[in-house]
C-alpha positions as CSV (number, residue, x, y, z in Angstrom):
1,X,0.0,0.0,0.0
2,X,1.3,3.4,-1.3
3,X,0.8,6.0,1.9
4,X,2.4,9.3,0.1
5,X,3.4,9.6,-3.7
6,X,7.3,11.8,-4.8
7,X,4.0,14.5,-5.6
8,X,3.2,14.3,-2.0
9,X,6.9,14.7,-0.4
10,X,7.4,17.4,-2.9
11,X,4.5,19.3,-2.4
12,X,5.5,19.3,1.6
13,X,9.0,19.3,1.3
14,X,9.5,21.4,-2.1
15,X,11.0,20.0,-5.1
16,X,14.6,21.7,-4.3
17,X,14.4,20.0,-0.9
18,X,14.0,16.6,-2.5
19,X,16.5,17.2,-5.1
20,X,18.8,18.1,-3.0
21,X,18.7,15.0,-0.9
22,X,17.9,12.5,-3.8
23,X,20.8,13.4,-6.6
24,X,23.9,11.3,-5.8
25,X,27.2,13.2,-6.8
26,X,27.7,11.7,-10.1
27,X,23.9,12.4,-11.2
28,X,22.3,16.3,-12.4
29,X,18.6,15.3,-11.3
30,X,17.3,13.5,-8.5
31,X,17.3,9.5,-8.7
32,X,13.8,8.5,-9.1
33,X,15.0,5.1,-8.2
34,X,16.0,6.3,-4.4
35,X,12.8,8.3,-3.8
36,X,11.0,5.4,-4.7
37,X,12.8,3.2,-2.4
38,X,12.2,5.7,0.2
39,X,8.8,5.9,0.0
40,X,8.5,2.2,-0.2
41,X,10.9,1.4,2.8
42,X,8.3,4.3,4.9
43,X,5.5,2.5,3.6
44,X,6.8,-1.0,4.8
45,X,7.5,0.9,8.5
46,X,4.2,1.6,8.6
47,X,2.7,-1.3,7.7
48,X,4.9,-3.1,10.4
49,X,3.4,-1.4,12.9
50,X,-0.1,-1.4,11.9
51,X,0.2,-4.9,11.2
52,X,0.3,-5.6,15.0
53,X,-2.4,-4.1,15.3
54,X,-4.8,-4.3,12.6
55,X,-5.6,-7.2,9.8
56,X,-3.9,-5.7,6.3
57,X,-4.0,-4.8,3.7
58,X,-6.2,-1.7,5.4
59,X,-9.6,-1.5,3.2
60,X,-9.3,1.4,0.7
61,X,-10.5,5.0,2.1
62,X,-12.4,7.6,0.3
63,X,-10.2,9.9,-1.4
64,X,-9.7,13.4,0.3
């Protein structure tokens, strides 16, 4: 399950916030690949602890 999209972070964190910490040295643009491990590993966290808790895959909300 997908909690927060590279739209979200960018939109709260500003695109030159997550260039900055998603180009590697020998790259001109952020690494799509390592935001999208990011967002994966957070989205793994979270499922680990709501899986103590609750039954998942959580049903689908209503959008917002």
């Amino acid at each position: 399950m997908s909690y927060a999209t590279r739209a979200d972070m960018e939109r709260l964190y500003g695109e030159d916030e997550i260039a900055l910490v998603a180009t590697r040295d020998s790259e001109d643009a952020p690494n799509a690949d390592s935001i999208s491990q990011a967002l994966s590993d957070a989205g793994a966290f979270i499922d680990s602890h709501l899986a103590s808790r609750y039954t998942l895959p959580l049903p689908a909300s209503a959008p917002m």
